[in-house]
Structure formats: structure tokens, C-alpha cells
Z-matrix of the N, CA and C atoms (Angstrom, degrees):
N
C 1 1.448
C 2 1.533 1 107.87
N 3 1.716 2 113.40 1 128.08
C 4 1.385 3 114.96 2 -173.82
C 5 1.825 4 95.24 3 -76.91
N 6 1.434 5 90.31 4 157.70
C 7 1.531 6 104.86 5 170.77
C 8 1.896 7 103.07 6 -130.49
N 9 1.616 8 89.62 7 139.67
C 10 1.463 9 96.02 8 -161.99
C 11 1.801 10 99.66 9 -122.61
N 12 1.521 11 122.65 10 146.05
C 13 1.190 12 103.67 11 -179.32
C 14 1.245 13 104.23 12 -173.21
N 15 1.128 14 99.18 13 147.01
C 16 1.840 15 124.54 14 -156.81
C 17 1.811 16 108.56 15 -135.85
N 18 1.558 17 99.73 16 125.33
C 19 1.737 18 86.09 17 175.52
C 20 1.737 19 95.99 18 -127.35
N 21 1.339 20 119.97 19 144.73
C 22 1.289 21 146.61 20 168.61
C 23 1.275 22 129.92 21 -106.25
N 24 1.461 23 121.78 22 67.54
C 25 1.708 24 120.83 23 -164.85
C 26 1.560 25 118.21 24 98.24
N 27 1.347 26 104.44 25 -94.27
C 28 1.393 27 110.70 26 171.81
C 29 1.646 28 100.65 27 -147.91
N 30 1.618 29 104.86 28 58.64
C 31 1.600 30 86.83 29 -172.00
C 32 1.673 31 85.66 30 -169.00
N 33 1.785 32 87.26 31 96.78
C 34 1.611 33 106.56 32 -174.48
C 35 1.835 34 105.46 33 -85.01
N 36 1.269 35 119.20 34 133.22
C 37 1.611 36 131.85 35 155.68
C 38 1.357 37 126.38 36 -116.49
N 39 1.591 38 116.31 37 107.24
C 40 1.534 39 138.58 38 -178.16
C 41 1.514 40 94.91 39 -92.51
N 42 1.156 41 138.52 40 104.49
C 43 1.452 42 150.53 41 154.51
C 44 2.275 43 103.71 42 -83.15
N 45 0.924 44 117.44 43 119.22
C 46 1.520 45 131.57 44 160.07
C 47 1.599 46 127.02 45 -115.72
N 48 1.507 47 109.43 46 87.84
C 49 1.526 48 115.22 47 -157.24
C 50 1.846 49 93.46 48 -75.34
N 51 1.115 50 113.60 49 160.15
C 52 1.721 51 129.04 50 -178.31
C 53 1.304 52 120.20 51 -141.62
N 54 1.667 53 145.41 52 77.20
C 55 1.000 54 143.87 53 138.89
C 56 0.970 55 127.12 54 27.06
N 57 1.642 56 150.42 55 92.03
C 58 1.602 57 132.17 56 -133.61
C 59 1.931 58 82.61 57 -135.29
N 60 1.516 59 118.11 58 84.93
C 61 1.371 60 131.80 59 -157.74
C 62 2.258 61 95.88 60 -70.14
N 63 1.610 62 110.94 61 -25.20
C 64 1.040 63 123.52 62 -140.73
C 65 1.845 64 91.34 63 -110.88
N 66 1.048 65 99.05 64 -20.35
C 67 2.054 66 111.10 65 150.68
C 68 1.316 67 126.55 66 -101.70
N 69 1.069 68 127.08 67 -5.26
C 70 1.359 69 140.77 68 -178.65
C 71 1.724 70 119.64 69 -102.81
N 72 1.116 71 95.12 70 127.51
C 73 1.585 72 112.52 71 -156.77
C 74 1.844 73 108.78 72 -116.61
N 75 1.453 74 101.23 73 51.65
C 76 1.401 75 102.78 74 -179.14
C 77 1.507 76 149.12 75 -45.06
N 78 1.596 77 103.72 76 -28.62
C 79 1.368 78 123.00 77 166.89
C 80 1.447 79 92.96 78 -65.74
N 81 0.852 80 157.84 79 -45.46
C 82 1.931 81 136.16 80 -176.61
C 83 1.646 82 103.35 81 -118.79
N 84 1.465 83 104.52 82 49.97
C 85 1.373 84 106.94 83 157.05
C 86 1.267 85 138.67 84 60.39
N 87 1.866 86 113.19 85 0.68
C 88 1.323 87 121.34 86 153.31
C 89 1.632 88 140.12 87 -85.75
N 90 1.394 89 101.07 88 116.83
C 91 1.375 90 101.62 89 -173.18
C 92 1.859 91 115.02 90 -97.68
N 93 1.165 92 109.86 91 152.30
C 94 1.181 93 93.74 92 176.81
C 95 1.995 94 110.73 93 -148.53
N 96 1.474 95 99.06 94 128.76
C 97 2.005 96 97.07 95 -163.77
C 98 1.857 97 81.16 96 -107.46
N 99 1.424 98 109.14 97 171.98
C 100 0.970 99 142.44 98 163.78
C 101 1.733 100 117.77 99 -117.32
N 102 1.189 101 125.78 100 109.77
C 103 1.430 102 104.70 101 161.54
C 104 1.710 103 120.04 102 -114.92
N 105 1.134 104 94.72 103 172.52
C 106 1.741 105 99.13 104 -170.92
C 107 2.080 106 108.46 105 -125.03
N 108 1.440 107 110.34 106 100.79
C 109 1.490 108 121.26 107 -178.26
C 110 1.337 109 113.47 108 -63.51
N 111 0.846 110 132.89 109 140.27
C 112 1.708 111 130.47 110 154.64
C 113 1.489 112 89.27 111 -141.33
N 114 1.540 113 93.75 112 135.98
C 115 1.842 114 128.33 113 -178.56
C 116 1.012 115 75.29 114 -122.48
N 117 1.873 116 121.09 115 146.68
C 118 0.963 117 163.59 116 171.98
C 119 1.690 118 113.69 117 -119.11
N 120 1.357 119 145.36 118 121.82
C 121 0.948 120 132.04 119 172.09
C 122 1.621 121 108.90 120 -107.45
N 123 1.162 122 119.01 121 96.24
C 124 1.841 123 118.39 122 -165.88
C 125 1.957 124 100.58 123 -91.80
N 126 1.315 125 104.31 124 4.61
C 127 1.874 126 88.16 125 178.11
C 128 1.722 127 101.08 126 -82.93
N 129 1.572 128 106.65 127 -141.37
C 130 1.129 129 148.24 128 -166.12
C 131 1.342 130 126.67 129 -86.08
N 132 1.527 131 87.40 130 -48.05
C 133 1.546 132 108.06 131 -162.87
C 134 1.284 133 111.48 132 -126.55
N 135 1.968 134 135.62 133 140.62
C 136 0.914 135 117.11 134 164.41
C 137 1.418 136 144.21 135 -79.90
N 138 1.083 137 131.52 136 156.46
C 139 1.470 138 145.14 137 -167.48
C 140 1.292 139 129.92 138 -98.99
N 141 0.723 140 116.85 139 159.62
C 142 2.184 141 115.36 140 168.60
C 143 1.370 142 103.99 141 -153.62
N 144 1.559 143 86.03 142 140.29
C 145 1.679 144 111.54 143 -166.32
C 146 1.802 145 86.50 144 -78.19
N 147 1.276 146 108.44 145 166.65
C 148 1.531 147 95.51 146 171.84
C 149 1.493 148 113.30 147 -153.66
N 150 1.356 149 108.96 148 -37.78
C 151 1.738 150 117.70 149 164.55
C 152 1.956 151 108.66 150 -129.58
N 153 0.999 152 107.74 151 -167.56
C 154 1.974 153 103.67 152 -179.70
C 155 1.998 154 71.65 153 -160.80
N 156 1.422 155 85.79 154 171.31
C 157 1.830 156 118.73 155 -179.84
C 158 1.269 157 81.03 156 -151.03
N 159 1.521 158 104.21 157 148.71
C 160 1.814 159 114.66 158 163.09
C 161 1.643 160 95.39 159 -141.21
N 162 1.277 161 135.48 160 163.66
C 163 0.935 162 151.77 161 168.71
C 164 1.699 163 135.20 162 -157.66
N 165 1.877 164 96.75 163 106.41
C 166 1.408 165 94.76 164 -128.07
C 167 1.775 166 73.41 165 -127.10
N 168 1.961 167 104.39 166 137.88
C 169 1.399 168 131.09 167 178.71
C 170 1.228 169 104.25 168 -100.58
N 171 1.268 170 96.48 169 109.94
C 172 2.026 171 85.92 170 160.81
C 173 1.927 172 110.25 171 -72.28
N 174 1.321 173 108.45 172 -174.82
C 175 1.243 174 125.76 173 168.91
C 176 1.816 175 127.17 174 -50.84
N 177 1.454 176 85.75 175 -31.02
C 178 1.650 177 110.89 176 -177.52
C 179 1.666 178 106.78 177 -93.96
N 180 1.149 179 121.50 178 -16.72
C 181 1.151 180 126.74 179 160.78
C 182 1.746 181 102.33 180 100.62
N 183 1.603 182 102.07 181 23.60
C 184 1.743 183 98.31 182 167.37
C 185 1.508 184 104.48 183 -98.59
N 186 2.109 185 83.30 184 154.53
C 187 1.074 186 98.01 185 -152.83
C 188 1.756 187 107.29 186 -106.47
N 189 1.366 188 137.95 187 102.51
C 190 1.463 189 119.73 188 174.69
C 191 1.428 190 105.90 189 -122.45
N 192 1.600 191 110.39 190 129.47
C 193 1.377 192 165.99 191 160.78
C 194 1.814 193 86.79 192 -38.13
N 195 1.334 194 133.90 193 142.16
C 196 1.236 195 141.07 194 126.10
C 197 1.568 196 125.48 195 -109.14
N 198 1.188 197 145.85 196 152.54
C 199 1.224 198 124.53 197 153.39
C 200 1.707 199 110.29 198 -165.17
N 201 1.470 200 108.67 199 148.12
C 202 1.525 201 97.37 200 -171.13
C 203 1.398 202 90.33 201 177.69
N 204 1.708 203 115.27 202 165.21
C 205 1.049 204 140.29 203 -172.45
C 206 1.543 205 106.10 204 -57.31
N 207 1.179 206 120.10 205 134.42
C 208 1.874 207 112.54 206 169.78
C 209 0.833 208 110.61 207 65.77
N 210 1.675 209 112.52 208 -165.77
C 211 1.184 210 121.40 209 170.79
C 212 1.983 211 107.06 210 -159.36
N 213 0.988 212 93.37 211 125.32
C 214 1.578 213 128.53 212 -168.26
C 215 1.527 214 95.49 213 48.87
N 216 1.362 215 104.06 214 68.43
C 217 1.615 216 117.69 215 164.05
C 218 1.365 217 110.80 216 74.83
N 219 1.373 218 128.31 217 5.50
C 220 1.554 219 117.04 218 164.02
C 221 1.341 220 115.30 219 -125.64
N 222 1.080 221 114.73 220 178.39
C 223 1.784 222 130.56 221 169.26
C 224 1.089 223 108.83 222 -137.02
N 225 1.698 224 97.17 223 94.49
C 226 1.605 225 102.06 224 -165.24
C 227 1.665 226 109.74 225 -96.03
N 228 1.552 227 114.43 226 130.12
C 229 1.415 228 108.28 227 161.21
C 230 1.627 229 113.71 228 -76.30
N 231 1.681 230 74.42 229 127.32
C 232 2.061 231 95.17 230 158.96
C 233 1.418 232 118.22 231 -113.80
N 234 1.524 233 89.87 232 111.80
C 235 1.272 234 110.72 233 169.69
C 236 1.711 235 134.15 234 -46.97
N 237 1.232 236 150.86 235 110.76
C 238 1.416 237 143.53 236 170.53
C 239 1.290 238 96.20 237 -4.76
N 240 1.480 239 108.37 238 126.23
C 241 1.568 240 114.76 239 160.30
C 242 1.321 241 116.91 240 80.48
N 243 1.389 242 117.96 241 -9.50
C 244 1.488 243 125.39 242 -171.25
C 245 1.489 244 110.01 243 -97.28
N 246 1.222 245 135.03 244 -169.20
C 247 1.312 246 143.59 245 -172.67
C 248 1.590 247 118.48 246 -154.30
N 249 0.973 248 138.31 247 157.96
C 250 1.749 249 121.92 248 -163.03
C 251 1.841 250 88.10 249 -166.61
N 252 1.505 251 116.56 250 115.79
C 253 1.028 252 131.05 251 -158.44
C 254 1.962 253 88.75 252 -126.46
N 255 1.589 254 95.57 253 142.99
C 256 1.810 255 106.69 254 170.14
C 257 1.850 256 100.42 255 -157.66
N 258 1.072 257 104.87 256 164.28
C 259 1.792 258 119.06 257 -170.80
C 260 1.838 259 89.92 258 -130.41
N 261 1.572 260 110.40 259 137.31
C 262 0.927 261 108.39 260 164.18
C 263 1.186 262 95.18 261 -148.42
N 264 1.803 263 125.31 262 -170.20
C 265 1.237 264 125.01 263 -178.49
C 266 1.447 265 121.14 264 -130.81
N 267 1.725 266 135.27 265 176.62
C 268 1.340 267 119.86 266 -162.70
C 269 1.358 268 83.77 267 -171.35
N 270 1.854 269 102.54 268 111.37
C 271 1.487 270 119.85 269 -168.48
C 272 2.255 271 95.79 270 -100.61
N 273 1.306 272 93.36 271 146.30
C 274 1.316 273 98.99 272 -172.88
C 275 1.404 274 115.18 273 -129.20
N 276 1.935 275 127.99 274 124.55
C 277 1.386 276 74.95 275 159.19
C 278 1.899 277 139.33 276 -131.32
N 279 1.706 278 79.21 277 75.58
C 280 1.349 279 107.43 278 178.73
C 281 1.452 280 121.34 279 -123.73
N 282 1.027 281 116.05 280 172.50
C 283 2.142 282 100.42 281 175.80
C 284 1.277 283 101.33 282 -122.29
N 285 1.533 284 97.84 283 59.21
C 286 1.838 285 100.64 284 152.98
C 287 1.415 286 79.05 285 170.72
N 288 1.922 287 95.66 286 166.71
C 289 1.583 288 136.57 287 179.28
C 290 0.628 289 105.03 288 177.40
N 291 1.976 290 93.02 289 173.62
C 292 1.456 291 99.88 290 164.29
C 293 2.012 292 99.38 291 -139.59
N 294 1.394 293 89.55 292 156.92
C 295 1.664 294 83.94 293 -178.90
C 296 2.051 295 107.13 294 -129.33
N 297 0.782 296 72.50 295 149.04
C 298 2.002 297 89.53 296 166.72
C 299 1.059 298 136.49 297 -166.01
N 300 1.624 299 115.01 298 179.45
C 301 1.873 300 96.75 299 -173.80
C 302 1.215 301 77.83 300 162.68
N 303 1.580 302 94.26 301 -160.15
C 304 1.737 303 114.97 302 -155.83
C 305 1.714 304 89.36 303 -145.17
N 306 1.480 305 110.58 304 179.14
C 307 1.275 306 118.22 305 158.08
C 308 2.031 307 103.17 306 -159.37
N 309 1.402 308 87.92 307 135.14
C 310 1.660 309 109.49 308 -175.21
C 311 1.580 310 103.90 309 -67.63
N 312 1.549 311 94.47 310 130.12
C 313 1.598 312 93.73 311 171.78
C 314 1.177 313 124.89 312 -128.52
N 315 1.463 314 143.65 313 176.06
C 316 1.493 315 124.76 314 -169.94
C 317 1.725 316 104.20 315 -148.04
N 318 1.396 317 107.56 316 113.16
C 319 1.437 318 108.95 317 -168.56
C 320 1.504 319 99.38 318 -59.11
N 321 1.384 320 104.05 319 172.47
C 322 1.822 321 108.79 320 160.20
C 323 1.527 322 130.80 321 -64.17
N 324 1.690 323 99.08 322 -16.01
C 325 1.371 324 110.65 323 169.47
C 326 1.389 325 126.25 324 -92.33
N 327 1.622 326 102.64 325 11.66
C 328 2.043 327 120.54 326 172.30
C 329 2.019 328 90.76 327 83.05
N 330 1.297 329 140.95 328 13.24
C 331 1.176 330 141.29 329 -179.45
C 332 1.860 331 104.96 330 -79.51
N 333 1.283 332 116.65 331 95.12
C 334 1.944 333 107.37 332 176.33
C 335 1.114 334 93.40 333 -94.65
N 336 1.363 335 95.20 334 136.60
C 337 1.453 336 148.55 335 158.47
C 338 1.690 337 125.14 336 -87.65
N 339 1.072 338 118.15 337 141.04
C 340 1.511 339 114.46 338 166.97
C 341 1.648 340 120.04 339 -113.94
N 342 1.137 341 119.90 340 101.40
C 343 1.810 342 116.26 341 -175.17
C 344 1.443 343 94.92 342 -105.87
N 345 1.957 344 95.67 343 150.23
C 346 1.307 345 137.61 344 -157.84
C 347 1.869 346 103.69 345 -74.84
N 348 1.444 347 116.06 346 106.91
C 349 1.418 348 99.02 347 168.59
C 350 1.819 349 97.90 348 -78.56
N 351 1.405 350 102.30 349 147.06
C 352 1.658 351 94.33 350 172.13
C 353 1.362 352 114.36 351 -66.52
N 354 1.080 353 124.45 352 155.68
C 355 1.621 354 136.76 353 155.37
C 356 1.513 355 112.68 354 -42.65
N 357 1.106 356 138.47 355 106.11
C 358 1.475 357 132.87 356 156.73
C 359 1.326 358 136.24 357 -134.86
N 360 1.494 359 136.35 358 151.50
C 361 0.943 360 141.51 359 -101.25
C 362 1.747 361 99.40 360 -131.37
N 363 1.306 362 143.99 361 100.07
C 364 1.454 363 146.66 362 -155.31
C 365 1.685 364 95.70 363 -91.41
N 366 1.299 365 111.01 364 105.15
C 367 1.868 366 95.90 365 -173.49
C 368 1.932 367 78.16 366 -134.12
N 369 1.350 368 100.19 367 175.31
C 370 1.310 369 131.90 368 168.87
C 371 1.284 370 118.26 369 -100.80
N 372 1.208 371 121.87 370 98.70
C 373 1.569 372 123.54 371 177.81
C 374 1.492 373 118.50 372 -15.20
N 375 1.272 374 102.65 373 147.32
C 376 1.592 375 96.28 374 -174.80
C 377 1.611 376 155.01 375 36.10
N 378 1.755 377 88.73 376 7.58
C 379 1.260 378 114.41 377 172.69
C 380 1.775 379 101.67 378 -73.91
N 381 1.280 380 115.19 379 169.29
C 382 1.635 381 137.45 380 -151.04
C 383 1.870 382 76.95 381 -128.36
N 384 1.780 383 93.55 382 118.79
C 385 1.365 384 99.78 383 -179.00
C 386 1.502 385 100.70 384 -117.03
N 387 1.395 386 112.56 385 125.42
C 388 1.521 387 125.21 386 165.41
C 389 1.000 388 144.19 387 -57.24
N 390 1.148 389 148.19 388 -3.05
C 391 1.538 390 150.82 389 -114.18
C 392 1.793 391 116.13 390 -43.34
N 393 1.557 392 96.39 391 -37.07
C 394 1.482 393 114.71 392 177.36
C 395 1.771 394 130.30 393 -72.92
């Protein structure tokens, strides 16, 4: 499993997407990954996540927008030094993408911020990737 990771200030995000072979329904073209976030908060001060954007390519090159409060129903404070980990999922129906985005944050002093989800890449294990 690739590990992908992006830091913004003092506020690192490792996204690791996972191929979910046992939800995925390939003979009619549905794919379906799982990935797993960990936010890192490496400053001073604590933070709160408060909205996310995702922006996710299928294979065919469509394009859908997500965006919404939290993430899988909370707005979790991360504490200085702490880390705040969630798994969600990203149904396709192609067998590959790619997804990215940001997620809004809000210092303790009411200051939002926007940190970098990394770019990463929805493939099928051991599949032969093309770029061309």
C-alpha cells in the first residue's frame, strides 16, 4: 500500500488508498478503494478541521467535486503534537484515479487555514499502469 504525503505549515497529511477487491464489482465496471487519512498537527497550537474539498478523476477523465463540513461526521480537534486518523471510501466506475483536495482548518485563535491533501493515485494492485 502506497503512502502519500503532503505538509502545509505545521500540519502534515499521509493519505494510503486500498483497493477494496471484496466491494468491487468489476464485471459491470464498479470499482471501489478505501483510503485511510492521518493529519498530523506538528505546531504549537491546536487546530480544528472544519470543512474538506476532494477532487476526484476517474479514468475517463470525469471530473466530481466533493465538499462538506468534517470529515465522516466530525470536526475533530487536533491537539499540538497530536495526530487524528479516519478511513473513508471512493466508489469508481473505472479501475483507476486520481483524487485530491485540501481540508479547512481553524486555529485556536478563529485564524482558517487551508492544508494540502496530497495527490493520490486509485490503481488496482498489480495492474500494468499506462500513463500514455
Amino acid at each position: 500500500m502506497y503512502r502519500y504525503k503532503a505538509i502545509t505549515g505545521t500540519v502534515q497529511v499521509v493519505v494510503k488508498p486500498e483497493y477494496q477487491p471484496h466491494r468491487s464489482v468489476p464485471n459491470t465496471g464498479q470499482h471501489v478503494w478505501a483510503y485511510h487519512v492521518e493529519i498530523c498537527n506538528l505546531g504549537q497550537s491546536d487546530i480544528q478541521l472544519r470543512s474538506r474539498y476532494w477532487r476526484i478523476i476517474d479514468a475517463h477523465g470525469r471530473v466530481q467535486e466533493v465538499r462538506g463540513r468534517g470529515v465522516v461526521g466530525e470536526e475533530p480537534l487536533i491537539e499540538a503534537g497530536d495526530c487524528y486518523s479516519y478511513s473513508s471510501g471512493c466508489p469508481l466506475d473505472t479501475d483507476s484515479g486520481i483524487m485530491s483536495g485540501h481540508f479547512e482548518m481553524e486555529a485556536d485563535d478563529g485564524h482558517k487555514f487551508e492544508v494540502t491533501i496530497p495527490t493520490f493515485s486509485l490503481d488496482i494492485p498489480d495492474r500494468t499502469i499506462i500513463l500514455n
